[in-house]
N, C-alpha and C positions, 0 to 999 in steps of 0.2 A: 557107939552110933549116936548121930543126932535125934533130936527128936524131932525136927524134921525132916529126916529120912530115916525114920522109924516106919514102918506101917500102922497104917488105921483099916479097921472091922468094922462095920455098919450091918447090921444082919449079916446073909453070906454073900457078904460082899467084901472083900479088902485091899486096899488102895494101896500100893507100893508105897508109897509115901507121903507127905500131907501138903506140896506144891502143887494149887493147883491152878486150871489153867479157869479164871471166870469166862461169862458166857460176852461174845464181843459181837454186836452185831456187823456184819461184811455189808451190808443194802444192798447184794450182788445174784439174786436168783430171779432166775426169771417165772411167773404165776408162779411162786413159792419152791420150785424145786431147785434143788443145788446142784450144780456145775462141778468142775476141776478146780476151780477157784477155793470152794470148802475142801475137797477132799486134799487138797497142797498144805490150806493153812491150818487147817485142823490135823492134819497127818502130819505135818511139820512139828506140830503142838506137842504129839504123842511121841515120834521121836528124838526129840530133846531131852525125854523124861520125866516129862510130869507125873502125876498119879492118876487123875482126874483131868477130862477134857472134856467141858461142858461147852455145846454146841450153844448157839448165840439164839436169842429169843425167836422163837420158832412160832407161831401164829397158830390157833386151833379152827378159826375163820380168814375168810380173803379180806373181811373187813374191820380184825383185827393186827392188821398189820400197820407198823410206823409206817411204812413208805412201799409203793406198790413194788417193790423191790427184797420184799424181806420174806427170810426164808417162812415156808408152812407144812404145817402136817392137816391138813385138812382132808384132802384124800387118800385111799390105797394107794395110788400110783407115787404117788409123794414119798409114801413110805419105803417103797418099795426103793427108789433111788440114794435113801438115805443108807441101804447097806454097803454098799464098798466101802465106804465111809467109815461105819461104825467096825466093820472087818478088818480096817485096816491099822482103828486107833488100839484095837484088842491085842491085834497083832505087833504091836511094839513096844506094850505089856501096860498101859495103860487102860481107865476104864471110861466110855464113851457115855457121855452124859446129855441128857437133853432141855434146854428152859421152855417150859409151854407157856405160852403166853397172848395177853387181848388189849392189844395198846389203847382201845377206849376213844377221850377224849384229843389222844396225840397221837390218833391215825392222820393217816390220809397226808402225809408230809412228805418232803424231797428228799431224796439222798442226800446226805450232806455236802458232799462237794458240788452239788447244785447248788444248794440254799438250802436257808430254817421256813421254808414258807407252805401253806398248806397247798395241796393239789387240788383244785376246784376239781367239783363233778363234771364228766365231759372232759375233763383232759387227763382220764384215769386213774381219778379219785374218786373218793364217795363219802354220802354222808356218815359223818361219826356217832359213835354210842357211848354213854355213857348214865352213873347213877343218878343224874342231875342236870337240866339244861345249864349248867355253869361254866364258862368259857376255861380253855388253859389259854390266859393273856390274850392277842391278841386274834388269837386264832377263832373257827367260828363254835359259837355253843354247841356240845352234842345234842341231840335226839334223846330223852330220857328213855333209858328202858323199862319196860315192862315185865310185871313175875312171870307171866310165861315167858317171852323171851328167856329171862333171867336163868331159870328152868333149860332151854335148848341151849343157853352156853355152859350149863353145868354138866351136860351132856357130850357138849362138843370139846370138853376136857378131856372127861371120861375117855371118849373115843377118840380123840389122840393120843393118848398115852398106851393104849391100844395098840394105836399104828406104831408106835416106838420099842413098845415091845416086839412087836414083828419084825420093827428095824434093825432090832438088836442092841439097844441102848442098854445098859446096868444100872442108870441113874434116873430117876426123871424130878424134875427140879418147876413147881409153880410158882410162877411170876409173882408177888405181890409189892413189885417195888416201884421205883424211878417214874413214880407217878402214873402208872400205867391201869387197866383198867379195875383189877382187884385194889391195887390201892386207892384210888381215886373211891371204892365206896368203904375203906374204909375210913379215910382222911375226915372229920366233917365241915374240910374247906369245900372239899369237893363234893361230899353226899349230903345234901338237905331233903332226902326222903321223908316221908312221914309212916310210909307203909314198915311193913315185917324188913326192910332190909336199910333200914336208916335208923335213926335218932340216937340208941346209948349205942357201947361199943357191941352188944350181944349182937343188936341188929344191924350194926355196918359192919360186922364180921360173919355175917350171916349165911352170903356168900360164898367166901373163902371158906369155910367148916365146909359148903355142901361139897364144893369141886375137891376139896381133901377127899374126900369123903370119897365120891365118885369115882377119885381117880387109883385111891386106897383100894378098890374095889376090883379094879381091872391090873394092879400094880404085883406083882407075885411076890409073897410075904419072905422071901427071900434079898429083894432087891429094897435097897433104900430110897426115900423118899422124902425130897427136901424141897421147901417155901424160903424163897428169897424176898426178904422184908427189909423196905427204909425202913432204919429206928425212930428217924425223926422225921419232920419235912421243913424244919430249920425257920417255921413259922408257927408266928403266936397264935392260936388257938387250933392249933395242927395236931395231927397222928405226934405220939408221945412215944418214948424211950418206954413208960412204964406202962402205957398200950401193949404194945410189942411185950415186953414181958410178960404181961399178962396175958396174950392170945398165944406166945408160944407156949406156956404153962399149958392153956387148954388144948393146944392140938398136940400134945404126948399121948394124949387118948385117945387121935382119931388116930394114929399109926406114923405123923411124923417124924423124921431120923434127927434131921439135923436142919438150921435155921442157919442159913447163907446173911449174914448180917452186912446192907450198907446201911445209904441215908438220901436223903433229897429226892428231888425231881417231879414234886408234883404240882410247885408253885414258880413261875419266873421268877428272877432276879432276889432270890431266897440267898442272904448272906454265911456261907457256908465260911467255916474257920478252919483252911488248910492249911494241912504242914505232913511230915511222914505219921504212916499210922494215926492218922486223923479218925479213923473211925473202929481203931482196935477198943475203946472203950466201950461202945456199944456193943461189941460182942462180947464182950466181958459180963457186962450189965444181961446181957439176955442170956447166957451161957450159968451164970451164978442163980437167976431168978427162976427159970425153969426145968435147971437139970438138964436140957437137952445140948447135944454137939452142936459147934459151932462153927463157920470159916467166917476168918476177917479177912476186907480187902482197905485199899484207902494208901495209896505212897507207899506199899512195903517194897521197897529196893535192895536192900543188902542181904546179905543169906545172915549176918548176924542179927541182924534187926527181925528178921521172920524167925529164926530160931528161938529168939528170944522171948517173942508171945505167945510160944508152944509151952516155951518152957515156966512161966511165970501165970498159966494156965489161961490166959485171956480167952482165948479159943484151941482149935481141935486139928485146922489146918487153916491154912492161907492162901486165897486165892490172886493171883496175879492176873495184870492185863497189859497195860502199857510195857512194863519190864520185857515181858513175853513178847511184846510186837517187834524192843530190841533186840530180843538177844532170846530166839526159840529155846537153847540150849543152856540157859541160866541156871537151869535144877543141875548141869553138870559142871557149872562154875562154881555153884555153894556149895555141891559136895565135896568138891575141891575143899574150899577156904573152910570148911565145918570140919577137914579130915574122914572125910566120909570115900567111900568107894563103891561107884555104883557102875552099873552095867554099861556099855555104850552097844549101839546095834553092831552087829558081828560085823558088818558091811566097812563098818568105821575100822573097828580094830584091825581087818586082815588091811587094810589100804595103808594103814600106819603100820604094821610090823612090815611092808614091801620097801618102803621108801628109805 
C-alpha cells in the first residue's frame, strides 16, 4: 500500500487515508446556515474518498465573517442544521471536519463573483474588528479590540466547537491563517498593540493559546485538534517560518494534534513564488522543528507528487482543494496510479457490474 492510502491515528480518531479534502469557502449560506449547496459539495467530497473533509471556514460571530454570505456556528439552530451534513460525510466512511474561524480585519466583503470590495454598513455589512486600527490595503481600518472583547471571542470559540460537537464533527480545526483575525494579531504588520496581547511573539500569540485552550476544554480528548497556520506572510518584517515553529513547539502542550500548514494572506500584493508543492517546505520546517503532524497544501496534483511527500516525510497528509473542485473522485484516480485498491460506494459497484 501507499502511504497515502495508508491510514493515519490522531487520538481515536483514524482517517482512512492521508487526502484530504482543505477547508474551501462556498460564500453560499444564508445568516450563516448551510443549505443543499454544502450538503452536495461536501457530500460529494466524501464520496469520492477522501479521508478528511474539512468544512470551509465557519464564523464563531455574525461579524466575523468574510462576506455576509459565509457559513456560522454562532447559534444552536446553526448547529443543529450542520447534521445531515456531518451524517452523511460519516456515512461514506470519511471523517467531517470543521475550520472555526474570525475574519477580523477582512470581514465585511462581497462574494467573489460580485467583487473584492467591502460591504458598507447599511447595505449589510458592518464595522470590522480587529488587534490594530491598521488597514488590510485599501479597505477601511478595523475597530481595535478590547481585552474584554478579546475575552468574549475566546469564549465565542469555546462555544462553537461546542455546537460542532453536537453537530457531529471528529475534527475541529482553528483558523490562524490567510490573514484572518488570529493571524492578523499574531502578524506584527498587523498587531501594534502595546497591551498583554501585542509586542514579542508570547504576547501576539497570546490569543491563540487562550482560544486553544478554551476550545481544548470543550473538545473531547478523544477527537483531534488542529490550528491552521501561514508560515509566512511573504513580507519583510512579517509572521516568520521560525515564529510558526516556535508557536507550534508551544501548543504540543496545550493539546494540539496536528498544524494544517500554508502561507499568505495577511498583506496585498505580497510576492508569493509559485510552482507545484510551493509550500511543502514549510511543513517540513514545522513538522521537523516541533514534533508535531502535519498536512501540506500548495499545487499538489499528481497522486505521485502527493505520495511522494508522505513518503520523504515532509508532512503526515495532504490536503487538496482546486484538484478536488476538478475531479471529486481524484483519491480514486491515485489509487489507481499508486496501485492501490480502495473501496468505491456500493451504489457505484452494483451499476457497473449491471452494464
Amino acid at each position: 500500500m501507499s502511504r497515502l492510502f495508508s491510514p493515519l491515528t490522531l487520538r481515536g480518531t483514524t482517517f482512512r487515508n492521508r487526502v484530504w479534502v482543505a477547508p474551501m469557502c462556498q460564500y453560499s449560506s444564508v445568516e450563516g446556515y448551510p443549505n443543499d449547496w454544502h450538503l452536495v459539495h461536501l457530500g460529494g467530497l466524501a464520496r469520492g474518498g477522501s479521508g478528511l473533509v474539512m468544512q470551509e471556514a465557519t464564523s464563531v460571530t455574525p461579524t466575523g465573517r468574510i462576506t455576509p454570505a459565509d457559513a456560522g456556528i454562532w447559534e444552536d439552530e446553526q448547529a443543529d442544521a450542520y447534521m445531515p451534513i456531518t451524517a452523511f460525510v460519516r456515512a461514506q466512511g470519511a471523517v467531517p471536519g470543521i475550520q472555526l474561524a474570525h475574519a477580523g480585519r477582512k470581514a465585511s466583503t462581497e462574494q467573489p463573483w460580485v467583487g473584492d470590495g467591502y460591504v458598507e454598513v447599511g447595505q449589510g455589512g458592518w464595522e470590522t474588528e480587529g488587534p490594530s486600527p491598521v488597514a488590510f490595503g485599501e479597505w477601511p481600518a478595523p475597530r481595535e479590540l478590547g481585552a474584554d472583547e478579546i475575552h468574549s471571542l475566546v469564549q465565542a470559540f469555546a462555544d462553537a466547537a461546542g455546537r460542532a460537537l453536537a453537530a457531529g464533527y471528529g475534527v475541529a480545526e482553528i483558523h490562524a491563517a490567510h490573514g484572518y483575525l488570529l493571524h492578523q494579531f499574531l502578524s506584527p504588520l498587523s498587531n501594534h498593540r502595546t497591551d498583554e496581547y501585542g509586542g514579542d511573539l508570547h504576547g501576539r500569540s497570546r490569543f491563540l493559546v487562550q482560544v486553544v485552550d478554551a476550545v481544548r476544554a470543550v473538545w473531547p480528548e478523544e477527537r483531534p485538534l488542529f490550528v491552521r497556520f501561514s508560515a509566512t506572510d511573504w513580507a519583510d518584517g512579517g509572521w516568520s517560518v521560525d515564529e510558526t515553529v516556535e508557536l507550534s513547539r508551544r501548543l504540543v502542550a496545550h493539546g494540539v494534534d496536528l498544524v494544517d500548514v500554508t502561507s499568505g494572506g495577511l498583506v496585498p500584493g505580497a510576492r508569493i513564488e509559485v510552482e507545484p508543492g510551493y509550500q511543502v517546505p514549510f511543513a517540513r520546517a514545522i513538522r521537523e522543528g516541533s514534533g508535531l503532524p502535519v498536512s501540506a497544501v500548495g499545487l499538489i496534483v499528481a497522486p505521485e507528487q502527493a505520495d511522494q511527500i508522505l513518503v520523504n516525510q515532509a508532512a503526515d497528509a495532504v490536503m487538496l482543494a482546486r484538484e478536488l473542485l476538478r475531479n471529486p473522485h481524484w483519491p480514486w484516480r491515485a489509487a489507481r496510479a499508486l496501485g492501490d485498491d480502495v473501496p468505491w460506494p456500493p451504489q457505484y459497484v452494483g451499476a457497473r457490474r449491471r452494464q
